[in-house]
C-alpha angles and dihedrals in degrees: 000000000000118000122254110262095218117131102008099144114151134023090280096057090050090051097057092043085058096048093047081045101058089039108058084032103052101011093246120173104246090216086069098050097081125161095259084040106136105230096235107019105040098027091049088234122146115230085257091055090054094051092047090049085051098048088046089058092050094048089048097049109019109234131124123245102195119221125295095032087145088057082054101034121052101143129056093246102054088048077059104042089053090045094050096049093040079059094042093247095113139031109257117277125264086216102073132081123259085240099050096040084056087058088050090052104049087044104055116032081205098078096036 
């Protein structure tokens, strides 16, 4: 079941939503879904797990991730961190690329 999305309002909420998220989807331990937790090798998820955790977050808060967000995002909390500035809850990240971070802009008026 995917968790409600009332009252995420800042980076940390959308953290904790992930990580609910991940856990009741895919039965991960929550122990294991730290903040520096790579996506596929320290969370346990396929490639196809972390695209559908990333279209999940993109149906639930509408908001685009353009393509090639897995060669931006490795770690939890920098799935967290795009997801939150795509929504206008966080500056934009220091880890994308400037081309990348254009496409996310012209993608999600949010961000911009």
């Amino acid at each position: 079941m995917i968790p409600p999305t009332d009252g995420i309002s800042n980076w940390m909420h959308m953290f904790r939503w992930i990580v609910k998220l991940i856990r009741d989807e895919y039965g991960i331990d929550e122990a294991r879904l730290v903040r520096s937790a790579v996506l596929e090798a320290d969370c346990g998820l396929q490639i196809e797990d972390v695209e559908a955790v990333v279209g999940t977050i993109a149906t639930s808060f509408a908001v685009r991730f353009p393509a090639g967000v897995l060669d931006e995002v490795l770690k939890l909390d920098e799935l967290c961190m795009l997801a939150s500035w795509l929504k206008g809850l966080y500056k934009q990240p220091d880890f994308l690329s400037d081309g990348y971070a254009a496409q996310c802009r012209a993608a999600n008026a949010a961000c911009g």
